[in-house]
C-alpha positions in Angstrom: 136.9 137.6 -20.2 134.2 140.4 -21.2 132.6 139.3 -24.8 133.8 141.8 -27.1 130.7 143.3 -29.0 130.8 143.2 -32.8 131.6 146.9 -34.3 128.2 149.0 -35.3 128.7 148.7 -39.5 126.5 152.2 -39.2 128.4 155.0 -40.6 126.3 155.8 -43.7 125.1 159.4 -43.3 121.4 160.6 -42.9 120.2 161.9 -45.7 117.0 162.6 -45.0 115.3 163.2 -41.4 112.0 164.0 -39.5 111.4 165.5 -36.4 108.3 165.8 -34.6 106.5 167.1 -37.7 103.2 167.4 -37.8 100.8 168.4 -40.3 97.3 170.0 -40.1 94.6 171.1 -42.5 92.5 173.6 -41.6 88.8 173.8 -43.0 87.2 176.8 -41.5 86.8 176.3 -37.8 87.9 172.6 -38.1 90.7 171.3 -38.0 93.0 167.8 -39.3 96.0 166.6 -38.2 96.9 164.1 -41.0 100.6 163.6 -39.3 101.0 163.4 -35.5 104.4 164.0 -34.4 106.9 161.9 -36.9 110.3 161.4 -36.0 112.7 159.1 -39.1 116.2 159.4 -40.3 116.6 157.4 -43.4 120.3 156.9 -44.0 122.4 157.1 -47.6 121.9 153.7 -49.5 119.0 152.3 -47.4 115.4 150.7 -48.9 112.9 151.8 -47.0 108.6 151.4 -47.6 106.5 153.3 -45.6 103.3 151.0 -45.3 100.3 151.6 -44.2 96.3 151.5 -44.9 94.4 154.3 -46.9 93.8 157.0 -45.0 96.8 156.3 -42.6 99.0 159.8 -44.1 100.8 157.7 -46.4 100.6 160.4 -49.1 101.0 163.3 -46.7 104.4 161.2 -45.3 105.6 160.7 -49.0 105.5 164.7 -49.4 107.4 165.1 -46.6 110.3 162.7 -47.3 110.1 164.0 -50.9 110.7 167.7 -49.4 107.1 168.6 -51.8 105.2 169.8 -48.7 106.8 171.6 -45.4 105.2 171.2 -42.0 102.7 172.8 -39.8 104.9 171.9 -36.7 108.6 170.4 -36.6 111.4 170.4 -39.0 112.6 168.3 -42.3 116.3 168.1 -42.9 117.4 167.4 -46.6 121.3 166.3 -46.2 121.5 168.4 -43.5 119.7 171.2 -44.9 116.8 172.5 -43.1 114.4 172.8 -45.6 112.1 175.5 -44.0 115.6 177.9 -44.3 115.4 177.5 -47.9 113.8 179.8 -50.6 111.3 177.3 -53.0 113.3 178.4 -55.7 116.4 177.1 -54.0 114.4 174.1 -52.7 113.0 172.9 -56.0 116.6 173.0 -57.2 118.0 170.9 -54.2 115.2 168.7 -54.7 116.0 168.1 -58.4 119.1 167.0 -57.7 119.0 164.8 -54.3 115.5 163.2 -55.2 113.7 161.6 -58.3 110.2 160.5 -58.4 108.4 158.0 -59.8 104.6 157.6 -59.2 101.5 155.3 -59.6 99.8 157.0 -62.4 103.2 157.5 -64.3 102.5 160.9 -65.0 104.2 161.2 -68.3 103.3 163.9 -70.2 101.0 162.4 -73.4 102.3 164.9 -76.5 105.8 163.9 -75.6 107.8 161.0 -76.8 109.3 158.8 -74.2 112.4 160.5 -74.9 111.3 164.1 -74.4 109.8 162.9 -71.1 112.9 161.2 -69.7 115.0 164.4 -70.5 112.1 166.8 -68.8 113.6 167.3 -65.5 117.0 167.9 -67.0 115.7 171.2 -68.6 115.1 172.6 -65.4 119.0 171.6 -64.2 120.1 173.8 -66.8 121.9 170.7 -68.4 122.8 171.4 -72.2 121.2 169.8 -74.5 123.8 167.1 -75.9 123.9 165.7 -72.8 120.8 165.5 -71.8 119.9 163.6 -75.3 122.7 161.3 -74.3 121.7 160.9 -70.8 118.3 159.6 -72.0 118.8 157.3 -75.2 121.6 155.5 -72.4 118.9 155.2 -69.9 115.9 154.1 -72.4 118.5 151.2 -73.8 119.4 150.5 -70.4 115.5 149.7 -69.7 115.0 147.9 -72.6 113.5 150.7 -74.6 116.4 151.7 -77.3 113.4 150.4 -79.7 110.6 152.5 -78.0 112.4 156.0 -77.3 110.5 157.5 -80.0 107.1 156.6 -79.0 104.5 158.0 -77.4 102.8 157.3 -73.8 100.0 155.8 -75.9 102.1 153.7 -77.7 103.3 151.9 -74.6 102.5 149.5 -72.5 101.9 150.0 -68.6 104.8 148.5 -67.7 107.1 150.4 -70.5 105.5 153.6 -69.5 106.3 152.7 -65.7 110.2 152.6 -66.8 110.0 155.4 -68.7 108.9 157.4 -65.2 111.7 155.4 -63.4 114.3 156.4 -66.5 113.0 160.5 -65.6 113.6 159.5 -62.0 117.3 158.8 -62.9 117.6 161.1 -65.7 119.7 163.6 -63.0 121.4 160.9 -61.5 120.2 162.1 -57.7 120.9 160.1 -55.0 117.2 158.9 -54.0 114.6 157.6 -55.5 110.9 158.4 -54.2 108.3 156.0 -55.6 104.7 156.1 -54.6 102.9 152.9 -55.4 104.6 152.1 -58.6 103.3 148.8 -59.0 100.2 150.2 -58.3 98.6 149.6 -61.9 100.2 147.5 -63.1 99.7 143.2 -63.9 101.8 141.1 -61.4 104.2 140.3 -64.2 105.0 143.9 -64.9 104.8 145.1 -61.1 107.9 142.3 -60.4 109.9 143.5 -63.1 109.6 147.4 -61.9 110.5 146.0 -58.3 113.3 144.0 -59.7 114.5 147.4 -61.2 114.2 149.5 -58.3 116.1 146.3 -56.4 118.9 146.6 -59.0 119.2 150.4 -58.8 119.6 150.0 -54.8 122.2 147.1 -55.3 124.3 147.7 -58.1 124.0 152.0 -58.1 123.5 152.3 -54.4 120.9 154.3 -54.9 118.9 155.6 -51.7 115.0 153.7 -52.2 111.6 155.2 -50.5 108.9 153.0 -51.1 105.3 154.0 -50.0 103.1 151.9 -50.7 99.4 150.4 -48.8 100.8 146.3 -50.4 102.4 144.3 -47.4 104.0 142.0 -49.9 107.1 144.8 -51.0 107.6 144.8 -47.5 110.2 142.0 -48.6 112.3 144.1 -50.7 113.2 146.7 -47.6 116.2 147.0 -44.9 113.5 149.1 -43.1 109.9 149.2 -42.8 108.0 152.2 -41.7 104.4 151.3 -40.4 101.9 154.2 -40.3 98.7 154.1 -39.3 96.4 157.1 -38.1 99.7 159.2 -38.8 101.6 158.3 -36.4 104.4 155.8 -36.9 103.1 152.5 -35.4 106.4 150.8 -35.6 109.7 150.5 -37.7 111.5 147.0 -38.6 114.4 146.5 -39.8 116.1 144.0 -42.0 119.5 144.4 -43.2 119.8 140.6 -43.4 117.4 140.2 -46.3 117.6 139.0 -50.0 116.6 141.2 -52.5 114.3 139.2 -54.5 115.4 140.9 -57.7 115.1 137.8 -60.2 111.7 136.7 -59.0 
C-alpha cells in the first residue's frame, strides 16, 4: 500500500511577486547592478525578513516589494497587478491601500502631534474626516498611547514614536506591512516590544509582514527568510513550524 502524502496546506494567494528583476544605476559611462535577477512570491498572511549585510541591496529589494521603485529589467506584480501597466497616480493609490510602512528613522513629521501623523496617510485615501479621527485615537489606545495622542514627536520616547509609525502603517487597514529595520534605533527593551507588535498584528490580524533588516536575530520571528547578498538571493528558508516569540 502506497503512503498517502499529506495534503499541501498552500492555498493562500500571492500577493506580491518578483521576476527576474534587475536593477541598475547608471553613472555616466558606468554602470551598477544593485539587483541581479530576483525571483520571490510572498504569499497573503506570511512573515517574511529579507536579511542580509550592508551593501547586499537590502534597501533596493525593500523598494521593490514595497512597489516605491520599478525595475530596470523584469516585472513586479502587486495582487496580480503588473505594476509597470499602472499610471503613478494609480500606483500610489494601490499602494496606499495594499501596503503600510514603517521605517528605522520613524519618519514622523515633527510639527504634528502623534495624532495628526497617524491620520496622514488617510488624507490621501480621501477618507472623511470623522473617521479618520476615529480610526487614529482607536489605534493610539490600542498601542498604549490614549495618554500620548496629543503630543508631539519630541515629546516621545523612541519606542512610543516607533508605534506611532506602526499605528500610520495601519491607519488604512492594508493588508501588508513593510518595515525596514524598525528596531533599528531603538534599546533592546523597546526593539522586543515593537517585534512583539508586529508578531501580534501577523497572528491575531493576519496581517501580511516584510521584514528587512541586516540583524540575524529577527530571523526567529519569520515563516520565510530571504538571504541576500551581492543582490542576488543567496537562499530562502522556511519555517512554518515556528513560535512566534511574541511575549519575550
Amino acid at each position: 500500500m502506497k503512503h498517502q502524502q499529506p495534503k499541501t496546506k498552500h492555498t493562500k494567494k500571492t500577493l506580491i511577486q518578483l521576476k527576474d528583476v534587475w536593477k541598475t544605476y547608471y553613472m555616466g559611462k558606468i554602470s551598477l547592478d544593485v539587483l541581479k535577477g530576483l525571483n520571490l512570491k510572498i504569499d497573503q498572511g506570511e512573515f517574511v525578513v529579507i536579511v542580509g549585510p550592508s551593501g547586499s541591496g537590502k534597501s533596493t529589494m525593500m523598494n521593490m516589494v514595497g512597489v516605491l521603485d520599478t525595475p530596470t529589467k523584469g516585472q513586479i506584480l502587486l495582487d496580480g497587478i503588473d505594476i509597470s501597466t499602472l499610471s503613478e497616480s494609480d500606483l500610489a493609490q494601490l499602494r496606499g491601500k495594499k501596503v503600510g510602512f514603517v521605517f528605522q528613522q520613524f519618519n514622523l513629521i515633527p510639527t504634528l502631534t502623534a495624532l495628526e501623523n497617524v491620520i496622514l496617510p488617510t488624507i490621501f485615501q480621501n477618507m472623511p474626516e470623522k473617521e479618520r479621527l476615529e480610526r487614529g485615537e482607536k489605534l493610539l489606545s490600542t498601542f498604549g498611547l490614549g495618554d500620548r495622542m496629543h503630543h508631539k514627536p519630541n515629546e516621545l520616547s523612541g519606542g512610543q514614536q516607533q508605534r506611532v509609525a506602526i499605528a500610520r502603517a495601519l491607519v488604512n487597514d492594508p493588508e501588508i506591512i513593510l518595515a525596514d529595520e524598525p528596531t533599528g534605533n531603538l534599546d533592546s527593551i523597546s526593539g522586543k516590544q515593537v517585534m512583539a507588535m508586529l508578531a501580534r498584528l501577523h497572528t491575531e490580524e493576519k496581517k501580511t509582514i516584510i521584514l528587512v533588516t541586516h540583524d540575524t536575530d529577527l530571523v526567529k520571528y519569520s515563516e520565510k527568510t530571504v538571504y541576500l547578498k551581492d543582490g542576488l538571493i543567496e537562499k530562502i528558508k522556511t519555517n512554518h513550524g515556528r513560535k512566534l516569540l511574541s511575549n519575550k
